[in-house]
C-alpha positions in Angstrom: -262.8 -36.7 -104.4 -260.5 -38.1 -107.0 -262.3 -39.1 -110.4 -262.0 -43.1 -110.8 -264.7 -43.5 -113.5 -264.4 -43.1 -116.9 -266.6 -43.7 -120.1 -266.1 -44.5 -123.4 -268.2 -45.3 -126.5 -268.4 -46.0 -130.4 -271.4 -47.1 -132.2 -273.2 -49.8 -130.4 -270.1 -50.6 -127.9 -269.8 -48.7 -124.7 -267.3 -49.5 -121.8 -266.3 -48.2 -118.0 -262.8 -47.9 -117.3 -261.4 -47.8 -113.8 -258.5 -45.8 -112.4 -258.6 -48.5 -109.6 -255.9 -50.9 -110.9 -256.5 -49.9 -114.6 -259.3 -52.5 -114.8 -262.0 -52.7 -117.4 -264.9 -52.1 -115.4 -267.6 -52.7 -117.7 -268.2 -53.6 -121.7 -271.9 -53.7 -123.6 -272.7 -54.3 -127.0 -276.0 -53.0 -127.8 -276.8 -52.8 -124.2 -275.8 -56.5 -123.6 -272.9 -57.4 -121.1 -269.9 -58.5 -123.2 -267.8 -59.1 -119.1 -268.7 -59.7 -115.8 -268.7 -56.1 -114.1 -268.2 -55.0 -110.7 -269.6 -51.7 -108.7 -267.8 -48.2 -108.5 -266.4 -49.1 -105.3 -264.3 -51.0 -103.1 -262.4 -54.0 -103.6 -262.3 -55.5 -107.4 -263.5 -59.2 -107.1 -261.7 -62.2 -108.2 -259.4 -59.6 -110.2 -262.2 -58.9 -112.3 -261.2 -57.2 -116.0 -257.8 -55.8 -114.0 -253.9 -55.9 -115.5 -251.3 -58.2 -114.0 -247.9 -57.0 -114.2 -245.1 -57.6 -113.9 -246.1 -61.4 -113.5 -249.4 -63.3 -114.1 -250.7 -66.2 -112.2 -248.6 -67.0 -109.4 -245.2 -67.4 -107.7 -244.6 -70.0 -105.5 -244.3 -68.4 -101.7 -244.0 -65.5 -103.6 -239.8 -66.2 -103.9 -237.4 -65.9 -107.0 -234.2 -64.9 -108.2 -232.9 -62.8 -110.7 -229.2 -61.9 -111.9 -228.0 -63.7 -108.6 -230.1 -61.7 -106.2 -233.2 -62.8 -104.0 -236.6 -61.1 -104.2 -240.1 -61.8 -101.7 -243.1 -60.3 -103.0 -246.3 -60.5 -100.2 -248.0 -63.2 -99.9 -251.3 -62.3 -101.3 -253.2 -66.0 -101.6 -252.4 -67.2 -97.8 -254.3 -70.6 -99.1 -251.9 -71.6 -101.7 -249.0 -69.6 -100.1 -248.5 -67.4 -103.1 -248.0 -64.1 -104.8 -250.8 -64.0 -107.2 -251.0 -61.4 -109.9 -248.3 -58.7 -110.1 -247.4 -55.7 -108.1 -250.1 -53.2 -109.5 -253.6 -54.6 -108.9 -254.9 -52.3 -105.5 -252.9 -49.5 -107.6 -254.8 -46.3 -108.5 -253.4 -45.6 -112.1 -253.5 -42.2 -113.5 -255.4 -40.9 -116.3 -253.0 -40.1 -119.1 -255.5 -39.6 -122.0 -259.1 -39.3 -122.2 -261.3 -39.2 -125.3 -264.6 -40.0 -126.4 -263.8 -43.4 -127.6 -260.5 -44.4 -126.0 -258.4 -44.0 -122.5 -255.2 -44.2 -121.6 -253.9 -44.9 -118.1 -250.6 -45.9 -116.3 -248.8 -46.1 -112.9 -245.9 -47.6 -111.5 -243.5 -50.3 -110.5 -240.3 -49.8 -108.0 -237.3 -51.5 -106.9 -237.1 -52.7 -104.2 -237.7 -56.2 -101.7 -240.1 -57.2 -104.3 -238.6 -56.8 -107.2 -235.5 -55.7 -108.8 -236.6 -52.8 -111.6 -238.5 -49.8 -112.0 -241.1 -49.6 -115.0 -243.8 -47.9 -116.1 -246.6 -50.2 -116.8 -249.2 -48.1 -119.1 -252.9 -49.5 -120.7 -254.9 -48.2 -123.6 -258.3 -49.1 -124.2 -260.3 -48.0 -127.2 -263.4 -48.9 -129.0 -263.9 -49.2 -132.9 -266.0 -51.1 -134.9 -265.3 -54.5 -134.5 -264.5 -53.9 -130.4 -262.5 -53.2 -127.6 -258.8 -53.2 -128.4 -256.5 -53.1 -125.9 -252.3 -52.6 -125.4 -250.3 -52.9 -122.9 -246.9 -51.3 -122.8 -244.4 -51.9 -120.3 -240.8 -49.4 -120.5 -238.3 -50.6 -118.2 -237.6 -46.4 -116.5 -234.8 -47.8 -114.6 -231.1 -48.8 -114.9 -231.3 -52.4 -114.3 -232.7 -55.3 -116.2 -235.7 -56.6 -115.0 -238.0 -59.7 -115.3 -241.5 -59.4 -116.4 -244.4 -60.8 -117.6 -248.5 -59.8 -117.9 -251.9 -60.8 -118.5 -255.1 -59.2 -118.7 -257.9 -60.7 -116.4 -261.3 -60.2 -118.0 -264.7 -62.9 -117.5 -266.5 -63.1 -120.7 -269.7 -62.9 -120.9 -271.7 -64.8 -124.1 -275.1 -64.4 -122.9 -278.0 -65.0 -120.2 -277.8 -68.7 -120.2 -275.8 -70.4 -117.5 -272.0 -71.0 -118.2 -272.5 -75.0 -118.8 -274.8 -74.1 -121.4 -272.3 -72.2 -123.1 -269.8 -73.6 -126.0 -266.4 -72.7 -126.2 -263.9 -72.8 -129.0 -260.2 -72.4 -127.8 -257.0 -73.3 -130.6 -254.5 -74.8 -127.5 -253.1 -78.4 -128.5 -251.5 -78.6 -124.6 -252.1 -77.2 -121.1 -250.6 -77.4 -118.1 -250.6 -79.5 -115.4 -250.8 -78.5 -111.9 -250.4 -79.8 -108.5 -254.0 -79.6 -107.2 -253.3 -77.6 -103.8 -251.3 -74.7 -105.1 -251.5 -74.7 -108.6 -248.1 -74.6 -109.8 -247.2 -76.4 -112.2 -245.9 -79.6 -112.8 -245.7 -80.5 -116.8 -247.3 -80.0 -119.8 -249.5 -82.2 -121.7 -251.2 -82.9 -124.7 -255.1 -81.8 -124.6 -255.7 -84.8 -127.2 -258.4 -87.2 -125.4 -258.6 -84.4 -122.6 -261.9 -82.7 -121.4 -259.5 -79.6 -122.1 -259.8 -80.6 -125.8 -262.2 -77.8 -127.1 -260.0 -77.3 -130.5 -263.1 -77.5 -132.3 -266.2 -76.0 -130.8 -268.0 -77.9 -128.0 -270.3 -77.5 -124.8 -268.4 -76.5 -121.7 -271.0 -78.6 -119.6 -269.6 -78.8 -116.0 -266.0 -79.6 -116.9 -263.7 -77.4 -114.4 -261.1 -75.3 -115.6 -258.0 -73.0 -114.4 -255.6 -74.1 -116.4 -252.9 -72.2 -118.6 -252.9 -73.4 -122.1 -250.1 -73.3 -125.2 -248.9 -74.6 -128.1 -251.7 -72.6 -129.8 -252.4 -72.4 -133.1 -252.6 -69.4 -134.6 -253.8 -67.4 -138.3 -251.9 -64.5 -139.2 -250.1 -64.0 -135.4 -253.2 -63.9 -133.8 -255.3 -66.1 -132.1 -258.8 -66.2 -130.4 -261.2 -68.1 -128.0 -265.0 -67.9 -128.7 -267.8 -68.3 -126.3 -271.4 -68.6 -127.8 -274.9 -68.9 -126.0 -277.3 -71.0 -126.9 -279.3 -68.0 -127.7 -276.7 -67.4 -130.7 -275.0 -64.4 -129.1 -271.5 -64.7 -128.3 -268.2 -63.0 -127.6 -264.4 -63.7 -129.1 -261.5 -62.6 -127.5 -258.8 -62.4 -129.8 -254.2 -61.6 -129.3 -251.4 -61.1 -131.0 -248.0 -63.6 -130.5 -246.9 -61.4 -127.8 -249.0 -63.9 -125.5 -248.2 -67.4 -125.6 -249.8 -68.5 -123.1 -253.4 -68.2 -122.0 -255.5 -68.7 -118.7 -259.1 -70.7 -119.3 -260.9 -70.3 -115.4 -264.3 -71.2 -115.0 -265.1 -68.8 -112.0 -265.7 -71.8 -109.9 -266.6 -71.2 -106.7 -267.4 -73.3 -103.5 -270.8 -71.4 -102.8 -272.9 -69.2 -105.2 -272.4 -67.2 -107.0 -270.4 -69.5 -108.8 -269.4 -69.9 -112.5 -270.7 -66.7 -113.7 -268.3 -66.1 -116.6 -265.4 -67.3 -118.1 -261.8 -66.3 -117.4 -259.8 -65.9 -120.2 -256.5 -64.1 -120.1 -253.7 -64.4 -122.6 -250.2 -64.6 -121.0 -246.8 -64.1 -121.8 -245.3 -66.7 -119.4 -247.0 -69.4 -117.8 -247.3 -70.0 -113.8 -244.4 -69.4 -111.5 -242.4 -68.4 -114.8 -240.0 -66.5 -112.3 -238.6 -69.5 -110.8 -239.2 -71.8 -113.6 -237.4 -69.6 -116.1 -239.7 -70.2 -119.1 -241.2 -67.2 -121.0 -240.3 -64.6 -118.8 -239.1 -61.4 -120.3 -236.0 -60.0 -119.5 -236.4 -56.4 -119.9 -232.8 -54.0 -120.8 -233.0 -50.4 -119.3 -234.4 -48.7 -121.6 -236.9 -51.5 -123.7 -240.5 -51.9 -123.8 -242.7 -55.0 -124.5 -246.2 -54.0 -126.2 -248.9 -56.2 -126.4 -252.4 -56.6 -127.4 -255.8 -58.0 -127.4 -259.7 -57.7 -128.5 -263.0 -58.5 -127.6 -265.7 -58.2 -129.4 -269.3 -59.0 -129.6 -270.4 -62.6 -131.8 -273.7 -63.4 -133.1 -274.7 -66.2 -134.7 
C-alpha cells in the first residue's frame, strides 16, 4: 500500500502532510492544534487544509471561456450548480522531497473538456521557527496559455473555546457581495458600518461569514489575519501580494458539528474569476506563478 502520510517537525511545531490532494493534514504547536484535522482516510471534509488549483471558490455551472474556446468542468456542488475548487482536490500528489522539517509534493493538470492547459501544480511545506511556511508553484508544462488561479483551504484553530468566543483581526476595507443561493458574486462593497468590519480586532460573536475580501492593507507586501482565544492563545496566518484576495468562512453548518474553525484562504482571483475576467492569471507556456503563506502559533 502506497505511503500517503508524512511527518514533519522543528522545535515545538509538528505537522502531517497528505499525498491525498496535497492537503495539510495536521499542524501543533506545543501539542496544541494550530487547524482543524481530519483522519488518515477517506474523503477530506469541507476541503479541509487542501490546495485549489487552477481556480478557487467557484465557477458558475462550472462554464467559461478562454482565447475564444468553451470549457465545462464537473459539476461538483449539485446545490449551487457549480464547479467548486479546482481540478486537483481527490488527486493523489506525489512525494517529490521529504526531509525532517519540510516536504515537497506535486501532481498534475491536463488539457482537455475541462480546461485548456497542462501544468504542473507543485506545494512545499516547511517548518521553522516562527511556523509553517508554505509555496505554491504552478509552471504552465504545455504549449498553450492557460488561465489560472489558487487558494489554500486551511480552518484555523485559536484555541478550545467555541468560535463565537473567538476575536478576529482581518486588514480588508471591502468584500464581496454574493447572491445568497449560489454565491457568486454580485459587487463589491465597502466593509465600513458592516458586521464584516473586523479592521481592528473584535469578537466574531455569531456573525456569519463566507465571503471573499480585498482592498487589503498591507505592511511590507504581506498581510495577515489573527484569531485569538479568550484563553490568550491564538494563531496568525500571514501572505505575500501574490494573493489579493482572501476567503473568511465560518464553517457554518446546518446541524453540528458546526463552526468548528475558521476558513481563511488567501486568493488570487475572487469567485467565478473565469467568467468575470478579474484577477485571473493568464499563464504563457513556459511561466510560473509562486506564491506563499504562513501560520504560525500567537500567544498573548
Amino acid at each position: 500500500m502506497a505511503v500517503t502520510e508524512h511527518h514533519i517537525s522543528f522545535g515545538p511545531y509538528t505537522a502531517i502532510v497528505t499525498a491525498r490532494s496535497g492537503a495539510l493534514r495536521e499542524l501543533r504547536y506545543e501539542g496544541r492544534d494550530l487547524v482543524i484535522s481530519f483522519g488518515p482516510d477517506g474523503d477530506i471534509p469541507d476541503y479541509r487544509g487542501t490546495i485549489c488549483a487552477p481556480w478557487p471558490n467557484r465557477l458558475a455551472d462550472g462554464l467559461y471561456s478562454f482565447n475564444g474556446m468553451q470549457f465545462q468542468a464537473e459539476i461538483n456542488e449539485p446545490e449551487r450548480g457549480t464547479a467548486l475548487h479546482g481540478l486537483v482536490i481527490g488527486k493523489t500528489w506525489e512525494v517529490r522531497h521529504h526531509g525532517p522539517s519540510s516536504i515537497s509534493l506535486g501532481t498534475a493538470v491536463s488539457r482537455g473538456p475541462a480546461y485548456p492547459g497542462d501544468l504542473d501544480v507543485a506545494v512545499t511545506y516547511e517548518l521553522k521557527e516562527d511556523g509553517l511556511h508554505s509555496t505554491v508553484r504552478t509552471h504552465n508544462v504545455g504549449d498553450q496559455a492557460a488561465p489560472y488561479g489558487v487558494c489554500p483551504h486551511p480552518y484555523l484553530v485559536a484555541g478550545p473555546a467555541p468560535l463565537d468566543e473567538w476575536t478576529l483581526e482581518m486588514p480588508a476595507a471591502a468584500f464581496l457581495e454574493v447572491t445568497q443561493d449560489r454565491l457568486l458574486p454580485v459587487a463589491t462593497a465597502a466593509v465600513e458600518g458592516h458586521d464584516f468590519d473586523f479592521r481592528g480586532e473584535r469578537l466574531l460573536g455569531s456573525v456569519e461569514i463566507d465571503h471573499a475580501f480585498t482592498e487589503i492593507e498591507r505592511s511590507a507586501g504581506s498581510a495577515s489575519v489573527r484569531v485569538f482565544d479568550p484563553s490568550g492563545s491564538g494563531v496568525e496566518l500571514e501572505w505575500d501580494q501574490q494573493w489579493p484576495w482572501l476567503q473568511i468562512h465560518t464553517a457554518d453548518k446546518p446541524t453540528a458539528p458546526s463552526r468548528l474553525g475558521l476558513a481563511v484562504e488567501p486568493m488570487t482571483c475572487p469567485p467565478d474569476a473565469f467568467n468575470t475576467g478579474v484577477d485571473v492569471v493568464e499563464l504563457a507556456p513556459g511561466a510560473t506563478h509562486e506564491a506563499t503563506w504562513i501560520i504560525r502559533a500567537l500567544n498573548r
